[in-house]
C-alpha positions in Angstrom: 204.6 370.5 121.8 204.1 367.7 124.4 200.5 366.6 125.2 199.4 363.7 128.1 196.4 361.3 126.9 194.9 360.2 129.4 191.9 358.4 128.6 190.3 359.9 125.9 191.3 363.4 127.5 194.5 365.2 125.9 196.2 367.8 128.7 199.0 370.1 127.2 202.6 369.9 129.0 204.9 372.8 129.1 207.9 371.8 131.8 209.1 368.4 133.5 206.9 369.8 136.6 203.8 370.1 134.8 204.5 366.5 133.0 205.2 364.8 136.9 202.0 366.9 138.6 199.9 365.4 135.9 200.4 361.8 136.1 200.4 361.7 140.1 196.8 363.7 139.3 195.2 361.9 137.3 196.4 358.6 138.3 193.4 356.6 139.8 192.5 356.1 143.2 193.4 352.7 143.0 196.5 353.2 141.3 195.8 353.4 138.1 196.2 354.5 134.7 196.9 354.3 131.1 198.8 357.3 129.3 200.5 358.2 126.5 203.0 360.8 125.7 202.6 362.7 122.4 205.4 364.5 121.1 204.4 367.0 117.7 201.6 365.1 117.3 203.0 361.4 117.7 202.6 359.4 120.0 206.0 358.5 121.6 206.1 356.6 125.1 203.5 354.7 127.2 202.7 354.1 131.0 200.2 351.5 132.2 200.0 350.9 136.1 197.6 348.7 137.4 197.8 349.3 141.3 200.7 347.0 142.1 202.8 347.0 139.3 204.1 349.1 135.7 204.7 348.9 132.1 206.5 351.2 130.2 206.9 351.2 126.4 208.5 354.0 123.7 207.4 353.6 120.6 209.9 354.7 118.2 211.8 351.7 118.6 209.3 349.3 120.3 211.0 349.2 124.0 209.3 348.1 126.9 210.2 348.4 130.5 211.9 344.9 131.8 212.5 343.2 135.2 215.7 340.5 134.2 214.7 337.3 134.9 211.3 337.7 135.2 208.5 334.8 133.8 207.4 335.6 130.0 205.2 333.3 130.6 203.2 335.0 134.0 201.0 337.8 133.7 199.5 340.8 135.3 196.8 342.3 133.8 196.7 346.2 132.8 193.1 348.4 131.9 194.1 350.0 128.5 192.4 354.2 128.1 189.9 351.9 126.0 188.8 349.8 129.0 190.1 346.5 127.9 191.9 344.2 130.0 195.2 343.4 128.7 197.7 340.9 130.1 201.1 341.9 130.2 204.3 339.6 130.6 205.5 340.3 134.0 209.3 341.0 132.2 207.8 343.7 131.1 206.8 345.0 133.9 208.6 347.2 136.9 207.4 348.5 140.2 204.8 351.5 140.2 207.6 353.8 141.5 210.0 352.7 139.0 207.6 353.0 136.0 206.4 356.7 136.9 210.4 357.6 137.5 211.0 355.5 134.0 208.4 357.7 132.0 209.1 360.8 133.1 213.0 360.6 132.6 212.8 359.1 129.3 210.2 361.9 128.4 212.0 364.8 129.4 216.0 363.0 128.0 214.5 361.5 124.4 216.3 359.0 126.0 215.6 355.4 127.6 215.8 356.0 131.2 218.7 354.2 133.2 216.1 353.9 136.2 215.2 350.9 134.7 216.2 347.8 132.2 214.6 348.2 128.8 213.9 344.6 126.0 
């Protein structure tokens, strides 16, 4: 069973529809949002977005979302579900659009997306 936490609030997902109509609901007004995908109980892929830009990570294997050639050493900051401000290397991050595309491929494949790189 797949479930969407968003915040502290955990929404249950039955099809790739239900999955996509979620995040574009309760993304913020200002574009963002913090969720995580649990699969059977554990948790298995993240998407931060933080108006301008995205983060993906699965973590099974510890993969995050990557832009080649992009500063390790530059930062964008995210709002985690637990309100903290976390900077993020901007190699880790991809374009809003990209992200959400990212997420929801590699939630409904098991698989890392192709929409994007992955480090």
């Amino acid at each position: 069973m797949l479930k969407l936490q968003s915040m502290q609030d955990f929404h249950d997902v039955n099809t790739a529809s239900d999955l996509a109509g979620l995040i574009d609901r309760l993304i913020a007004p200002d574009g963002t949002g913090a969720f995580w995908l649990h699969r059977d109980g554990d948790c298995e892929l993240a998407l931060f977005l933080n108006g301008r830009r995205a983060a993906v990570y699965r973590d099974s294997d510890g993969a995050w979302s990557q832009t080649p050639n992009a500063s390790d050493d530059d930062c964008d900051q995210f709002r985690l579900e637990n309100g903290q401000i976390d900077d993020f290397p901007l190699s880790q991050c991809v374009s809003t659009a990209d992200g959400i595309a990212a997420f929801l491929d590699t939630a409904i494949t098991g698989q890392l997306s192709a929409k994007i790189a992955w480090h």
